[in-house]
C-alpha positions in Angstrom: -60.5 -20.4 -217.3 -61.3 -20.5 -213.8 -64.2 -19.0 -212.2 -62.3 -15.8 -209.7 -59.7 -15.5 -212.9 -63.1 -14.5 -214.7 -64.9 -12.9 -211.8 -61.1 -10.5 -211.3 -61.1 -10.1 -215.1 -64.4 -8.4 -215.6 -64.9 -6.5 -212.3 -61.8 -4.7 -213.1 -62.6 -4.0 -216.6 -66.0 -2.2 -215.1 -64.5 -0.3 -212.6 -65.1 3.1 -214.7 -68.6 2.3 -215.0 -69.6 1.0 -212.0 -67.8 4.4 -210.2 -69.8 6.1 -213.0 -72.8 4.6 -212.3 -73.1 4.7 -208.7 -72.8 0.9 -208.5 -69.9 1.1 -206.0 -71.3 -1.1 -203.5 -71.8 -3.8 -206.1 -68.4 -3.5 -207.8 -66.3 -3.6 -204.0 -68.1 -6.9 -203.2 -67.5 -9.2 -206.0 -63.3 -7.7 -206.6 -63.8 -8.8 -202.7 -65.4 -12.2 -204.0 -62.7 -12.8 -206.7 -59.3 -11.2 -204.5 -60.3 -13.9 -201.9 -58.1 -16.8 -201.9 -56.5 -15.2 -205.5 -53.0 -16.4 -205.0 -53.3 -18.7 -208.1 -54.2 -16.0 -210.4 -51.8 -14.0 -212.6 -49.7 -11.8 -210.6 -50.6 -8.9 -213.4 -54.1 -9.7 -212.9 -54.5 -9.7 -209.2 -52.8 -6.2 -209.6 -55.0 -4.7 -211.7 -58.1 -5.8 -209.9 -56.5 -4.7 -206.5 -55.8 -1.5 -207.9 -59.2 -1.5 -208.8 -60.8 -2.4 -205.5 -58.6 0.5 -204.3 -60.1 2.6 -206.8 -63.8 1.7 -205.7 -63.4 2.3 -201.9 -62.2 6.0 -203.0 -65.3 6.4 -204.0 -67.2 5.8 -200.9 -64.1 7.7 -199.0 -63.4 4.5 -197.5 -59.4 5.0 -197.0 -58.5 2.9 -194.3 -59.4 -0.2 -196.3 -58.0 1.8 -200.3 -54.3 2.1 -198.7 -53.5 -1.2 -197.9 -55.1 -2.5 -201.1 -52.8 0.4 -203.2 -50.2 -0.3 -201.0 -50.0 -4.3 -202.5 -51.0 -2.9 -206.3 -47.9 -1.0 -206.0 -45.6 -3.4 -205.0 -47.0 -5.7 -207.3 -46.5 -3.0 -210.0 -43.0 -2.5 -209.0 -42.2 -6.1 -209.0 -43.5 -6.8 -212.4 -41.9 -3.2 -214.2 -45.1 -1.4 -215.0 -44.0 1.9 -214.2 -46.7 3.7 -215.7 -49.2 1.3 -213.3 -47.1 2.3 -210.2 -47.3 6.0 -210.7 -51.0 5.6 -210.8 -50.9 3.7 -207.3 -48.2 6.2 -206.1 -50.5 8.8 -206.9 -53.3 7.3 -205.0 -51.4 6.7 -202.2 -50.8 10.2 -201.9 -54.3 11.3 -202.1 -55.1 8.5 -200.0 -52.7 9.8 -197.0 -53.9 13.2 -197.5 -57.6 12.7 -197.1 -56.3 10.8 -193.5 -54.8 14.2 -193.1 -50.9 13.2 -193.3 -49.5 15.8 -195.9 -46.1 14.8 -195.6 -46.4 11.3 -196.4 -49.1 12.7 -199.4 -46.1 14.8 -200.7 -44.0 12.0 -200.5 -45.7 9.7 -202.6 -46.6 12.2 -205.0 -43.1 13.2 -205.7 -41.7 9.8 -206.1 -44.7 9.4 -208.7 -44.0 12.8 -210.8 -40.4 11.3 -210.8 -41.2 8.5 -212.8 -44.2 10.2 -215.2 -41.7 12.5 -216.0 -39.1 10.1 -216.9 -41.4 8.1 -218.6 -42.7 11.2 -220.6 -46.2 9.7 -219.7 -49.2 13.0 -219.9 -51.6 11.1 -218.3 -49.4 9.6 -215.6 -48.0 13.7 -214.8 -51.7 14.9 -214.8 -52.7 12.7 -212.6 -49.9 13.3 -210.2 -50.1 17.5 -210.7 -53.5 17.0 -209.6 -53.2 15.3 -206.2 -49.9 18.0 -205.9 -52.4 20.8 -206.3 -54.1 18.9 -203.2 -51.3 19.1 -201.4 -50.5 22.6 -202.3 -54.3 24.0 -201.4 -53.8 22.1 -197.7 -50.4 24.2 -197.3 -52.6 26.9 -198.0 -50.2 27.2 -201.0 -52.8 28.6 -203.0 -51.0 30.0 -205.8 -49.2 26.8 -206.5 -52.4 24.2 -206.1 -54.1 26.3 -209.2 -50.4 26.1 -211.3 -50.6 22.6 -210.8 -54.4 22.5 -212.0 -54.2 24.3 -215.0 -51.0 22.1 -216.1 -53.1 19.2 -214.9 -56.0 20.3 -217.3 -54.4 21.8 -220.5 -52.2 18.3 -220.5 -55.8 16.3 -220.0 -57.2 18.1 -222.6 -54.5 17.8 -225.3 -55.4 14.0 -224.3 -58.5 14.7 -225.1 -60.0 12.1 -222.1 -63.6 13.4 -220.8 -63.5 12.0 -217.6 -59.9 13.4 -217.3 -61.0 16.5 -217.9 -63.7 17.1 -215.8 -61.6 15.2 -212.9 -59.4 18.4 -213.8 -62.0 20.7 -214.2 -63.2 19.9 -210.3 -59.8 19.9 -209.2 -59.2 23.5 -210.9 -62.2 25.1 -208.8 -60.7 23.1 -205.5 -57.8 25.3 -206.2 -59.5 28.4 -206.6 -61.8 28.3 -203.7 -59.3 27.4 -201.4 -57.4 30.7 -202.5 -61.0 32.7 -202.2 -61.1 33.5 -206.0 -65.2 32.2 -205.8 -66.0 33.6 -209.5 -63.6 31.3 -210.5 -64.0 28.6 -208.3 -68.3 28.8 -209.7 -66.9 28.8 -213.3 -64.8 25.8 -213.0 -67.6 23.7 -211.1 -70.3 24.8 -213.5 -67.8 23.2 -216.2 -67.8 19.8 -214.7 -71.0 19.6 -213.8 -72.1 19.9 -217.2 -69.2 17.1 -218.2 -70.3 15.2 -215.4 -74.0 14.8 -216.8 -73.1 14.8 -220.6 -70.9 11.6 -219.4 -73.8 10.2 -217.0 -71.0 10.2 -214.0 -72.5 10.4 -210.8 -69.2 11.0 -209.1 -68.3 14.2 -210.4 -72.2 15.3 -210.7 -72.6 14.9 -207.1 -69.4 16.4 -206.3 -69.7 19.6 -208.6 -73.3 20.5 -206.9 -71.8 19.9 -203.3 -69.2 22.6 -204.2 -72.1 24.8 -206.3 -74.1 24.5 -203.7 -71.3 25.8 -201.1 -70.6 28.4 -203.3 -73.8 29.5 -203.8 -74.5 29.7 -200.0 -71.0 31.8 -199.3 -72.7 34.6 -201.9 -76.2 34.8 -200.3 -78.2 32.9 -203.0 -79.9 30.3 -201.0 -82.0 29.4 -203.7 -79.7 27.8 -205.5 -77.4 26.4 -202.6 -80.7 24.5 -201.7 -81.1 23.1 -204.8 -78.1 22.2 -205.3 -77.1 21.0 -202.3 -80.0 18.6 -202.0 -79.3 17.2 -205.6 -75.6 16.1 -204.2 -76.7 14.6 -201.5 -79.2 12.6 -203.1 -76.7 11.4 -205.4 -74.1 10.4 -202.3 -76.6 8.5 -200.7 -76.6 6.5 -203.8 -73.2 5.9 -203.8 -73.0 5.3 -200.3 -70.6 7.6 -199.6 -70.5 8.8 -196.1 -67.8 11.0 -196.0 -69.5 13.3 -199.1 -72.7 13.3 -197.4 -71.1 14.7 -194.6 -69.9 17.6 -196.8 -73.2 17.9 -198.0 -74.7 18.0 -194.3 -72.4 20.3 -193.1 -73.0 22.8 -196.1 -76.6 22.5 -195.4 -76.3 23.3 -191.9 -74.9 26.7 -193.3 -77.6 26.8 -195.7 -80.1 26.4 -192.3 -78.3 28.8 -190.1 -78.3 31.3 -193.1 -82.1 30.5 -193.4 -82.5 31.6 -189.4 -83.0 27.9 -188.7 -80.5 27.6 -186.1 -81.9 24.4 -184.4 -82.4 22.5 -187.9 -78.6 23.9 -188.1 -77.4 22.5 -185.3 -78.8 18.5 -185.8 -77.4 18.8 -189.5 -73.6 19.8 -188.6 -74.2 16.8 -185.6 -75.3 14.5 -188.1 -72.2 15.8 -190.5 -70.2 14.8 -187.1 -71.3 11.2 -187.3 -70.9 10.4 -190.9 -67.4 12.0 -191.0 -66.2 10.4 -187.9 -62.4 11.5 -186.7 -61.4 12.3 -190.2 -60.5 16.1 -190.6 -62.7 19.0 -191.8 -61.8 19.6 -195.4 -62.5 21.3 -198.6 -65.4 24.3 -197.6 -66.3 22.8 -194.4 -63.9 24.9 -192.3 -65.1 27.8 -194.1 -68.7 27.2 -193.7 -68.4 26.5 -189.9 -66.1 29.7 -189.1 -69.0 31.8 -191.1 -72.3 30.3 -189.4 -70.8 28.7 -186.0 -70.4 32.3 -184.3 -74.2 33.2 -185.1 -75.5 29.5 -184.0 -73.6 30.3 -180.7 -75.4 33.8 -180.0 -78.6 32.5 -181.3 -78.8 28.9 -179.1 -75.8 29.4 -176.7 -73.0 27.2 -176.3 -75.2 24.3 -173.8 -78.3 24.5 -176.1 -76.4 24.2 -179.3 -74.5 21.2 -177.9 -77.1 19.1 -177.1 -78.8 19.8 -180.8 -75.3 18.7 -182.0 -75.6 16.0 -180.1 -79.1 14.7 -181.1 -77.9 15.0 -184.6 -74.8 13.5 -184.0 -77.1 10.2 -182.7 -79.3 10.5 -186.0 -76.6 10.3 -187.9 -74.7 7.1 -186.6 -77.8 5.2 -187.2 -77.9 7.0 -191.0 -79.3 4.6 -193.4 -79.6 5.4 -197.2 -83.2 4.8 -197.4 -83.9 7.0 -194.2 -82.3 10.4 -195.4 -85.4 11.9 -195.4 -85.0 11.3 -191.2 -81.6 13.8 -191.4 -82.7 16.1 -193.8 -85.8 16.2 -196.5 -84.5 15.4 -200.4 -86.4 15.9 -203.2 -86.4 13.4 -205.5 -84.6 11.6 -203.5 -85.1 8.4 -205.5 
């Protein structure tokens, strides 16, 4: 059997566990190693492991290179009949095009994908798509409809009976309920996949679960907590090399400061959050958590002085390394 039929084979076959396991890095460069030059391998195959390296950028927020790799998967998939592969990719796509902030073409996608689950009378296929939906609703400020497609999302995931399913579901479902303000149920729903997220040793929705406990936590007053919490996540993104979720992470902390009355250490955080996130939108909490703290930063520093703090965090940030966090912002056992 040739050597990138092999090296395609098994990196797609690990693409749970190395997302798991926070060895994303490792798992994009050799499905980059074995899609290089793949044209002789079977069509099915080179699917499944582009669908795959799709799959592994996501998790570093990396869309601009997961769409054109899902975009391929899911004309292969079409070509070769595998509907319930293309609803997956359809799926993605949406979520893809959402996270680059174009709903429309998310809602397209995401249609076109419950179309076929449905028809195909696929439950893991239509959870997936409700999810991404509920996505879609939440940024319509739809709030009542992203938490119906949640709850369908999870009561069909947990008739499956699919751990990591479910606490994707579980996250999603407190998405939903802190975008409509409902924070009881929002901490509720977080607390539950956090404690999925350890039991299955998945760093993903760990990490993501404390950023959101964390943001929570700060939003109430308990900055005890949100500090813990906060710094767990971002220890965990920096593993993962995730940019974008650190940037989350940063900008919550910059609350967590400002609510501290640190307004400088404020400032440099939500800069550095500027560099790691780049152009891509504010999303999730950090609207919330800059229309709370930003009008107190202001009064405290002024508009000039808080600027130029933004600024030198801003420059920290572009040159943010992993192993120089501590130069951003200090993590306990950061290792």
């Amino acid at each position: 059997m040739p050597t990138r039929l092999i090296t395609l084979r098994t990196a797609s076959a690990l693409t749970r566990f190395w997302r798991a396991h926070a060895h994303v890095g490792e798992a994009r460069h050799w499905l980059s190693v074995g899609l290089e030059n793949s044209d002789d391998v079977p069509t099915a195959t080179r699917a499944d492991a582009l669908w795959a390296a799709a799959r592994q950028a996501a998790a570093q927020s990396d869309w601009d290179a997961a769409a054109p790799l899902l975009e391929e998967a899911r004309d292969l998939f079409r070509d070769q009949g595998r509907s319930r592969e293309l609803v997956f990719a359809l799926s993605e796509l949406g979520f893809t095009a959402l996270r680059r902030d174009d709903t429309e073409t998310a809602a397209r996608y995401c249609e076109e994908a419950l179309v076929v689950a449905r028809e195909l009378g696929d439950d893991r296929a239509t959870s997936g798509v409700l999810t991404i939906l509920a996505d879609i609703a939440r940024t319509r400020e739809d709030h009542d409809g992203a938490l119906a497609f949640s709850q369908e999302a999870l009561d069909l995931r947990r008739m499956l009976g699919d751990p990591l399913l479910i606490v994707d579901s579980t996250y999603h479902l407190g998405i939903a309920a802190f975008g409509g303000g409902d924070l009881d149920r929002a901490r509720e729903a977080f607390d539950g996949s956090l404690a999925l997220g350890r039991e299955l040793g998945d760093a993903l929705y760990t990490g993501a679960a404390l950023c959101m406990l964390g943001t929570v936590s700060l939003l109430d007053g308990d900055l005890d907590h949100a500090s813990e919490q906060l710094h767990e996540s971002i220890a965990i993104y920096a593993g993962l090399a995730d940019d974008r979720s650190m940037a989350e992470c940063l900008c919550a902390l910059g609350g967590y400061e400002a609510a501290s009355g640190n307004p400088e250490e404020a400032a440099r955080l939500w800069g550095a959050a500027d560099a790691l996130r780049g152009d891509r939108p504010l999303e999730y909490a950090e609207p919330q958590i800059e229309a709370r703290f930003g009008p107190g930063l202001i009064e405290a520093l002024g508009v000039e002085r808080l600027t130029a703090l933004r600024e030198e965090g801003m420059r920290t940030g572009a040159n943010f390394g992993r192993a120089e966090i501590g130069a951003v912002v200090t993590v306990p056992n950061a290792e």
